[in-house]
C-alpha positions in Angstrom: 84.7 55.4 95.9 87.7 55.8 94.1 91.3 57.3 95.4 90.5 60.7 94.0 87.6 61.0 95.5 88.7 59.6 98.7 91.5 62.5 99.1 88.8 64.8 98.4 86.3 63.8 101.1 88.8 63.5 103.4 90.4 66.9 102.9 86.5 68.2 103.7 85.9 66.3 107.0 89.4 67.5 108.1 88.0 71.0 107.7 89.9 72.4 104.2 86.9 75.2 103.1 89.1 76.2 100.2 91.3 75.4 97.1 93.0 76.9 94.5 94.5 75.8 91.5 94.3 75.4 87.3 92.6 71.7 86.6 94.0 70.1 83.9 93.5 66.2 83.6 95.3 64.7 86.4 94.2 67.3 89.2 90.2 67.2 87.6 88.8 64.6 89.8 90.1 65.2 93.0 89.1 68.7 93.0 85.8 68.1 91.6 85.8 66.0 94.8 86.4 68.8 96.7 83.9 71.2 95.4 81.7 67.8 95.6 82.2 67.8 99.7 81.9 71.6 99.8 85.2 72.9 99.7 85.6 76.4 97.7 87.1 76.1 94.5 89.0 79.3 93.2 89.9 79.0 89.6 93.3 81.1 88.8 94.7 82.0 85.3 98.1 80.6 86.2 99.6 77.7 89.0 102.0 80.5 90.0 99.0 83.0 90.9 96.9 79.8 92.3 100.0 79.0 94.7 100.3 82.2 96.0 96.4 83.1 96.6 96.8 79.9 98.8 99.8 81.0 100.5 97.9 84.5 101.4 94.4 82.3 102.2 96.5 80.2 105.1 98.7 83.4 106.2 95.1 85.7 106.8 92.9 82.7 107.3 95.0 80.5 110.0 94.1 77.2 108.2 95.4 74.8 105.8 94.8 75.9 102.2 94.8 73.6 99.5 96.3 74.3 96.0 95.5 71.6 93.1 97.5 71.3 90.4 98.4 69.3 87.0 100.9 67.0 86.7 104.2 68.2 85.5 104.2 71.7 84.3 101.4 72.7 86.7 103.5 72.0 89.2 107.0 73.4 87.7 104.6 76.9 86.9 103.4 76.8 90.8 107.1 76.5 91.9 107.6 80.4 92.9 104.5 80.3 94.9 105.4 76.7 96.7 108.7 77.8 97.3 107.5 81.4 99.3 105.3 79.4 101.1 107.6 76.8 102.1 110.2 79.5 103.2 107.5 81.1 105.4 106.6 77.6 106.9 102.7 78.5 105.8 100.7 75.1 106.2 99.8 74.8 102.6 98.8 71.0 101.1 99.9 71.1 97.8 98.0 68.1 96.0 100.4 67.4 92.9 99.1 64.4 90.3 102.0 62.4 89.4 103.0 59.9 86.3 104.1 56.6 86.7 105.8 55.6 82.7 109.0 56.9 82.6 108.3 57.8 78.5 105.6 60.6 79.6 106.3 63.8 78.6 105.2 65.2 82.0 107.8 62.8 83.9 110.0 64.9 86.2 110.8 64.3 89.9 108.2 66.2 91.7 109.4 64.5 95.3 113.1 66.1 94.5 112.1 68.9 93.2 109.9 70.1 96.2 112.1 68.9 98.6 114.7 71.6 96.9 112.4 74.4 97.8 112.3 73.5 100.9 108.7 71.4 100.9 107.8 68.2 103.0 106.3 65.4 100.7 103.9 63.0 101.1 102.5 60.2 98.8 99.2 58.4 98.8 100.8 54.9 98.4 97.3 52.8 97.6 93.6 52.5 98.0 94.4 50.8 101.3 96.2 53.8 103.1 94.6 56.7 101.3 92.5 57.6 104.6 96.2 57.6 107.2 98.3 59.0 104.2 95.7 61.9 103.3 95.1 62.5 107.0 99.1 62.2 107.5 99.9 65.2 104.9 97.1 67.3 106.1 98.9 66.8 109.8 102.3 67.4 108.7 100.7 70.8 107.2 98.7 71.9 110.4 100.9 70.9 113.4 104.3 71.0 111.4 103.4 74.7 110.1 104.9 73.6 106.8 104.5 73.2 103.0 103.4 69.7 102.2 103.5 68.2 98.9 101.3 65.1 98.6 101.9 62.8 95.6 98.5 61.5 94.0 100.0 59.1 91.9 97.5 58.4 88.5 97.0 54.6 88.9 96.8 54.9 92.3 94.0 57.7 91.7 92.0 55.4 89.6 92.2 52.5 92.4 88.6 51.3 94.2 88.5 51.6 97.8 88.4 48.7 100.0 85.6 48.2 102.5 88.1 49.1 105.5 89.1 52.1 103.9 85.8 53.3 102.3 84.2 52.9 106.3 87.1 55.3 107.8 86.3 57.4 105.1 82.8 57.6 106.2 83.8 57.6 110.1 85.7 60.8 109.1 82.4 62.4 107.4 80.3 61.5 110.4 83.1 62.8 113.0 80.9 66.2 113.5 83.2 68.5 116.1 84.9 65.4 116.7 86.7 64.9 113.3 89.9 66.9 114.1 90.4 64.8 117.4 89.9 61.3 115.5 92.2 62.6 112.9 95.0 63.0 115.1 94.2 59.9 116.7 95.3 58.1 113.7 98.8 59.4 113.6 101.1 56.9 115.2 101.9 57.1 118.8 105.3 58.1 118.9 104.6 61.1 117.2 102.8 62.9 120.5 101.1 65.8 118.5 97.8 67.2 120.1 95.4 68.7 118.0 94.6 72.1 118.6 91.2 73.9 117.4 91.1 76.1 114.2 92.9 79.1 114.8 91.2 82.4 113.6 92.6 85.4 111.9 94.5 87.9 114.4 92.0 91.1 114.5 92.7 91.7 118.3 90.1 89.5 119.8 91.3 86.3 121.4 91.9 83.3 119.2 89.5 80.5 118.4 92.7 78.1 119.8 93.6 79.7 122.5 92.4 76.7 124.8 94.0 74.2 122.5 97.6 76.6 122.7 100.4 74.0 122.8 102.5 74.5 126.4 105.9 75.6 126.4 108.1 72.6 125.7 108.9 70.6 128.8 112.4 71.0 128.8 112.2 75.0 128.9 111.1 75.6 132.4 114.5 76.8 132.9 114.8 78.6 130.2 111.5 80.3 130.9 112.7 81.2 135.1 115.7 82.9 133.1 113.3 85.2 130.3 111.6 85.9 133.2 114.6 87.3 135.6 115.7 89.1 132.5 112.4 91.0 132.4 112.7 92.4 135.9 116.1 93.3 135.7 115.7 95.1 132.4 115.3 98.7 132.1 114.7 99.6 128.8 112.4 95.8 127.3 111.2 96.0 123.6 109.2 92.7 122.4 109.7 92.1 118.9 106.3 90.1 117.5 106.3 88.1 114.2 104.1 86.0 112.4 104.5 83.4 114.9 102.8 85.4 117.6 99.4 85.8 115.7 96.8 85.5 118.1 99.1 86.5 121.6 98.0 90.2 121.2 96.3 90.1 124.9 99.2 87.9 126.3 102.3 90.2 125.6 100.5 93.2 126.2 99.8 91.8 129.4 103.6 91.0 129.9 104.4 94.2 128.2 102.6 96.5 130.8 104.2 94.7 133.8 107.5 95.3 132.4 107.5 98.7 130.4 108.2 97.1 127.5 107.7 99.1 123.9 106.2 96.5 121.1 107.6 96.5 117.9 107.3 93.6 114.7 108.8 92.2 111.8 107.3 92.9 108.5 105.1 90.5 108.0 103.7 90.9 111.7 102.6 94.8 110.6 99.6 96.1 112.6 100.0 93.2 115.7 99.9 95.9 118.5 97.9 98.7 116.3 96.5 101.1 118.5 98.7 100.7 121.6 100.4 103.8 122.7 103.9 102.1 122.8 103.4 100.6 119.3 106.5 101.2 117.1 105.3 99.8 114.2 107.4 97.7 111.9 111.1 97.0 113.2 114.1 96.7 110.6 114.0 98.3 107.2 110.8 99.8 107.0 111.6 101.2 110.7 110.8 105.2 111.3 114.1 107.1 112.5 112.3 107.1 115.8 111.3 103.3 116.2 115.1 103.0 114.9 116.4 104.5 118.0 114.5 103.5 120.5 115.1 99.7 119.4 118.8 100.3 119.1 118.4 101.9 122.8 117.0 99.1 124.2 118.6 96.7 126.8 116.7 93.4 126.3 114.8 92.6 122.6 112.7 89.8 123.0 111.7 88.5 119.8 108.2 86.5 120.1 107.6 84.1 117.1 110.0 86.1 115.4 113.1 85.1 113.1 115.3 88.0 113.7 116.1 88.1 110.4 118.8 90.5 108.5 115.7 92.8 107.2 113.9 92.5 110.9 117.8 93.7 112.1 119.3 95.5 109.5 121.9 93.0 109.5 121.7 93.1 113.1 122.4 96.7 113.1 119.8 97.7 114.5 120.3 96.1 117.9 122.7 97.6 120.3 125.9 95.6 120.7 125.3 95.1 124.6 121.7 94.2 124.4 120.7 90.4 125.7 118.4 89.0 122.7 115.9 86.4 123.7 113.7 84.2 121.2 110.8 82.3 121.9 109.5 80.0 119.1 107.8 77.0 119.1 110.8 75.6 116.4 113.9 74.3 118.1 115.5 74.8 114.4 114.2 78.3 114.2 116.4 79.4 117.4 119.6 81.3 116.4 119.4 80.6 112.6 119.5 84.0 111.4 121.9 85.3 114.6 123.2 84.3 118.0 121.0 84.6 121.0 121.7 85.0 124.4 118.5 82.6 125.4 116.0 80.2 123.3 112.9 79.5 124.8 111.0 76.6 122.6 107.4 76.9 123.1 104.5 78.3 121.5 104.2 82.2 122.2 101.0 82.7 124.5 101.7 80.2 126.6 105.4 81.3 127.1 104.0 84.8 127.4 101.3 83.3 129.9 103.9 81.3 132.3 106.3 84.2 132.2 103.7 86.8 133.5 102.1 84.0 136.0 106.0 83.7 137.5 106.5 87.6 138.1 102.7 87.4 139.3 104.2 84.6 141.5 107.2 86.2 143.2 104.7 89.5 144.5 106.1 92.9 144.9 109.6 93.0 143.2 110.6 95.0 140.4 108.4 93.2 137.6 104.8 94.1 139.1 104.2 97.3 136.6 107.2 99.3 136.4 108.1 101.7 134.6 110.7 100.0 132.4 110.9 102.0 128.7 107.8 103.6 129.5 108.4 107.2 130.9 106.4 110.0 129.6 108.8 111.1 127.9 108.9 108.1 125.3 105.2 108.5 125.2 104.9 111.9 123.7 107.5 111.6 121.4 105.7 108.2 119.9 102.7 110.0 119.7 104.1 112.8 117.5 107.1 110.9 115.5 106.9 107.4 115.3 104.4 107.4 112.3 106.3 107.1 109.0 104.1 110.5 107.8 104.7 112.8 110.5 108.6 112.5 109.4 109.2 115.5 107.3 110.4 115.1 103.5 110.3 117.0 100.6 108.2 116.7 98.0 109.4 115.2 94.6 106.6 115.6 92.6 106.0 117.3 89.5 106.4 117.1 85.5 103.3 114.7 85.4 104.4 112.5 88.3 103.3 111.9 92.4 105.9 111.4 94.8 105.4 107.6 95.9 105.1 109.1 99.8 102.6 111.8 99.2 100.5 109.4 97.0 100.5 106.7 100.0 99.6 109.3 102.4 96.7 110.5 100.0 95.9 106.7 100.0 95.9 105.6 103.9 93.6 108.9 104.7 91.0 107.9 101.8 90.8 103.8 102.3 88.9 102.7 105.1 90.5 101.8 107.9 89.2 97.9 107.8 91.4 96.6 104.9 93.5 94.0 104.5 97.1 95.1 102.4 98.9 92.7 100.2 102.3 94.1 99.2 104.8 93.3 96.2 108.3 93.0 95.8 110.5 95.3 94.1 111.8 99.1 94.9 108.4 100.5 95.8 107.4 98.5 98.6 108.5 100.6 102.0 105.7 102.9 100.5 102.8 101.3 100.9 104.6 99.2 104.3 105.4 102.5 105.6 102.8 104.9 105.2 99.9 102.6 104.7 98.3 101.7 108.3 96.4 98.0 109.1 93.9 98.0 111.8 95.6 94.8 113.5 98.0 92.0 112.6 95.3 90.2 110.4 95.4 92.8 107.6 99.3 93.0 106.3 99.9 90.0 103.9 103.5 90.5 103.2 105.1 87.6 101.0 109.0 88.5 100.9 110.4 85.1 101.6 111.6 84.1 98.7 111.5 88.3 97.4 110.2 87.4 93.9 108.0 89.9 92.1 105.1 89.7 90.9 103.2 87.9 93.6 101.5 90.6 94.8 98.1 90.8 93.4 97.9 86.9 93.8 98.4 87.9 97.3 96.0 90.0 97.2 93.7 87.8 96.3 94.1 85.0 98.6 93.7 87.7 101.3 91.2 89.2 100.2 88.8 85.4 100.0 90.3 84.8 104.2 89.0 87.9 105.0 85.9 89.2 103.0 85.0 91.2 105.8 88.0 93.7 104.9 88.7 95.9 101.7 91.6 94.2 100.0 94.3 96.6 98.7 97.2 95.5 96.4 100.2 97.2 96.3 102.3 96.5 93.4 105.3 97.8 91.2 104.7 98.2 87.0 106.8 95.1 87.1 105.1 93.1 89.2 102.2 94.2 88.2 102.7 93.2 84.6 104.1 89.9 85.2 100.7 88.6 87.2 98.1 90.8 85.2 96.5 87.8 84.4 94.7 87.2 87.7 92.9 91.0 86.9 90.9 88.9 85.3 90.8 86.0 88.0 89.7 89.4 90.5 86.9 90.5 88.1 85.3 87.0 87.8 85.3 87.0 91.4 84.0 89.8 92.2 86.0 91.2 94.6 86.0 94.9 95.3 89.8 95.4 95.5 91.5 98.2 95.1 95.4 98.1 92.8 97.8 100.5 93.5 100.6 100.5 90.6 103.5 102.6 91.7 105.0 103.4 88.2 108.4 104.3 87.6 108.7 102.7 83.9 111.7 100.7 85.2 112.6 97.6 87.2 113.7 100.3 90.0 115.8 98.3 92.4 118.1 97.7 89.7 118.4 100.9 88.4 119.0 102.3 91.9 121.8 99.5 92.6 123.7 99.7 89.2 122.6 103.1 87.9 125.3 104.9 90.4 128.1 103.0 89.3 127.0 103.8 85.8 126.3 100.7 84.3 123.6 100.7 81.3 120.2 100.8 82.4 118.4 100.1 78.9 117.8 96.3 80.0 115.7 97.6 83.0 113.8 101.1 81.6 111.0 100.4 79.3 108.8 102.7 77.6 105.2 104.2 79.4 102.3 101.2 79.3 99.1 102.3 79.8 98.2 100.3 82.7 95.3 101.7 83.2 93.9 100.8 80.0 95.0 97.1 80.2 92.5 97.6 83.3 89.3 98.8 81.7 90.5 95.4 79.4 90.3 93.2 81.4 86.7 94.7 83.0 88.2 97.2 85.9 87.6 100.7 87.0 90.9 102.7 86.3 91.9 105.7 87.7 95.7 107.7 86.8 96.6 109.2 89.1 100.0 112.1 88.5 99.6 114.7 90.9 97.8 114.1 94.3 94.4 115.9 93.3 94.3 113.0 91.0 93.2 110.9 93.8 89.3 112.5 93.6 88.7 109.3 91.2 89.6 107.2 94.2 87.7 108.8 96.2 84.7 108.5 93.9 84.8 104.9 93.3 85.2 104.2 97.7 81.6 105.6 97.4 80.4 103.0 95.8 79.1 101.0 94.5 82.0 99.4 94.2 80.9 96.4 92.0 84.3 96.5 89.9 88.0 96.2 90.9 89.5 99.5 90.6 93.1 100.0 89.2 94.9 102.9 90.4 97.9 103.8 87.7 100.1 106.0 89.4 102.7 107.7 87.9 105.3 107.9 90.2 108.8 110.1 90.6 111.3 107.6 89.7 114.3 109.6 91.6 114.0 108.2 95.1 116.5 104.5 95.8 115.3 102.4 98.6 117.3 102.1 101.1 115.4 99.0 102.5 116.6 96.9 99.2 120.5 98.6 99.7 120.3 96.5 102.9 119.0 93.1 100.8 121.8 93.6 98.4 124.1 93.5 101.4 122.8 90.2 102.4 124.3 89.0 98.7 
């Protein structure tokens, strides 16, 4: 057994099912290792598309993804997709070949160049330490919730396996149930990490991990007495979920209902309390005028796993100048960096919300056993009849051969099944389909705005869509977008999947024409003339469907009754009139 082959098998025991990448030489051996020790190998058309299917696969799926790629310019055409991923602290092992003569033509300095973005790296120094450095990276991915980068050096690749090393290898293939706990035991003492079980996607149901959920941090009992004081005193609680409180549905609802708090989330944590009467849907930009207020009403905002970032806040708008603000994460760095807080609790989000609710269940009858808090019946009706995106009045834009983005996403969310998984773009479109279109739970939004590149969005889609097979995958993209990664139409054909692609159309990059255009600057670098996107569909082996006016949306409707054994592209021409006001408050953050 060689290196390459010794990543691969490792990577296998230590539970990786799947990989994405473009092989070239340098990448071929330790991914045919891989697919040789049963990880899934999905084949993109470009690095860029590969990272980001991986980055969706780890956000939906809960585990490490791998992404393979060549030396060099696999690696620089990947960089988008690394980059969102780092930013969004998905565990993601990037396994990156690397030269050693300083003549080659694909010499550049991978270790500098990830760290830039924002990526841990890793190298596999030698045959001898393959097994600990392998093991090491995949670690640093898993526990550290990070982007790893791990250096596969070509001589080393090529390198025999000792007898010590090629018998860990083998201890790891033979570790059963076990392998995950032997793993960890490697890592050097001083590091303390625990090694929890696989987490599962967040559809409602309690986690896979939630035995193995790390404990609030040791020094934070204090800090956990004071959340906890604040939550009896409070009168009008709203818990803000992100993506770090996947899988702590049951636990703040729990918390929520001895409080009367209302539950709202970030973006990316869409659909997390779906289905709850005091669910307020997304907080920040993509907020409803109703969710707006009653946020900005609120007296304590507890923000659970959540950044609290300028588009969660609306450049911290959106919270009332005399509220107390409270964030729990299991990141010491994460507390404060995106504004003050009155308290940090460190700690991982269903424990925190477990000891908080234990300590009110502790101190009996006072104010925190089920009060009223924001709750009163009044809040309840007028959730029930205004909080929803589509029961806010607009009017109508359409006409002259075009759909007004809003009723064409209302036509959408009643036709799709409920049990879909949405992957949005970047770009001037997206509070359509982030607004109007629902998500049965917090598993089924895969929103990948870190880094707010276009063009992402049906790699996103992908990746989603291979996590969670169970779910109809739905990609929401911009022409833009949509053009830049039309390569991987082809990548969703070969595999099969029975997605459905939502263009939204305006024949522009839109964002810019709504910044510049009012200041009338020229626009004729950003317009372009009609594509046929459609078309370019059938090409590339899809069902198509253009849709300009909403009775258009029969040919949807047609293909959702199956069979369903092509993608199906849905070209809409949309009214290109309407600025989003949820980009106006990105170009603030400039």
């Amino acid at each position: 057994m060689n290196v390459a082959e010794a990543v691969g098998a490792v990577l296998a025991s230590l539970g990786v099912r799947t990989a994405f990448g473009v092989v070239g030489s340098g990448n071929f051996h330790v991914t045919n290792s891989l697919v040789r020790h049963g990880v899934r190998y999905v084949a993109a058309r470009h690095e860029g598309g590969a990272a980001t299917m991986a980055d969706a696969y780890a956000r939906m799926s809960g585990t490490v993804a791998v992404l393979t790629v060549h030396q060099g310019p696999g690696l620089t055409n990947a960089l988008t997709g690394v980059t969102e991923a780092a930013k969004s602290r998905t565990p993601l092992l990037v396994l990156a070949p690397e030269v050693s003569s300083p003549r080659s033509n694909f010499r550049i300095d991978q270790a500098a160049l990830a760290s830039a973005v924002g990526a841990h790296v890793a190298r596999v120094a030698s045959a001898e330490t393959v097994v600990d450095d392998t093991v090491m990276a995949f670690l640093a991915a898993l526990l550290g919730r990070r982007t790893v980068l791990l250096r596969l050096p070509l001589d080393v690749q090529d390198e025999e396996l000792p007898d010590e090393a090629a018998r860990a290898v083998q201890e790891l293939q033979a570790g059963g149930g076990g392998v995950r706990q032997a793993a960890a035991s490697r890592v050097p003492a001083p590091w303390g990490l625990t090694f929890p079980s696989e987490p599962v996607a967040d559809d409602g149901a309690e986690s896979a991990d939630a035995a193995g959920a790390a404990a609030p941090d040791e020094d934070t009992p204090d800090a956990i007495a004071r959340l906890a004081g604040l939550l009896e005193t409070a009168r009008r609680p709203v818990f803000v979920a992100g993506r770090g409180a996947r899988g702590a549905r049951r636990e703040l609802e729990t918390l929520g209902e001895r409080v009367g708090a209302l539950f709202a989330t970030s973006a990316v944590a869409k659909g997390h309390f779906h289905g709850s009467p005091w669910d307020l849907d997304v907080m920040g930009g993509f907020a409803s005028p109703l969710a707006a207020e009653l946020v900005g009403g609120a007296d304590l905002v507890v923000a659970w796993g959540c950044s609290l970032t300028m588009w969660t806040t609306r450049h911290g708008r959106l919270i009332g100048p005399d509220a107390t603000v409270v964030q729990v994460d299991i990141d010491a760095d994460a507390i404060g960096v995106n504004r003050p807080v009155d308290l940090g609790v460190i700690g991982d989000v269903r424990a925190t919300a477990r000891a908080v609710t234990g300590l009110l269940g502790v101190r009996g009858d006072g104010p925190g056993d089920g009060r009223e808090g924001y709750r009163s019946e009044q809040v309840a009706d007028r959730i029930a009849r205004e909080v929803r995106w589509r029961d806010v009045p607009y009017a109508d834009t359409g006409g002259d051969g075009r759909i007004d983005p809003r009723t064409l996403t209302i036509g959408l969310d009643d036709l799709l099944p409920a049990d879909r998984v949405v992957a949005v773009d970047s770009g001037n479109f997206m509070g359509y389909p982030s607004m109007f279109l629902s998500v049965p739970d917090g598993g089924a939004f895969c929103f990948t705005q870190a880094f707010q590149s276009i063009g992402l969005g049906l790699a996103t889609a992908i990746g989603a869509a291979i996590a969670r097979p169970d779910r109809l995958p739905v990609a929401a993209l911009g022409d833009g977008g949509a053009l830049m990664g039309i390569a991987e139409l082809e990548t969703v054909v070969r595999l099969g999947l029975p997605m459905v692609v939502v263009v939204y159309d305006d024949d522009a990059y839109g964002a810019e024409v709504h910044h510049f255009g009012p200041d009338g600057f020229p626009l004729d670098n950003v317009t372009f003339p009609p594509a046929d996107l459609a078309e370019i569909a059938r090409g590339f082996g899809c069902a198509a469907v253009s849709v300009r006016r909403e009775e258009d949306l029969a040919g949807v409707a047609e293909w959702l009754k199956g069979p369903r054994d092509r993608p199906l592209l849905v070209h809409a021409k949309v009214t290109p009139g309407l600025p989003a006001w949820w980009l106006e408050e990105a170009f603030r953050g400039h």
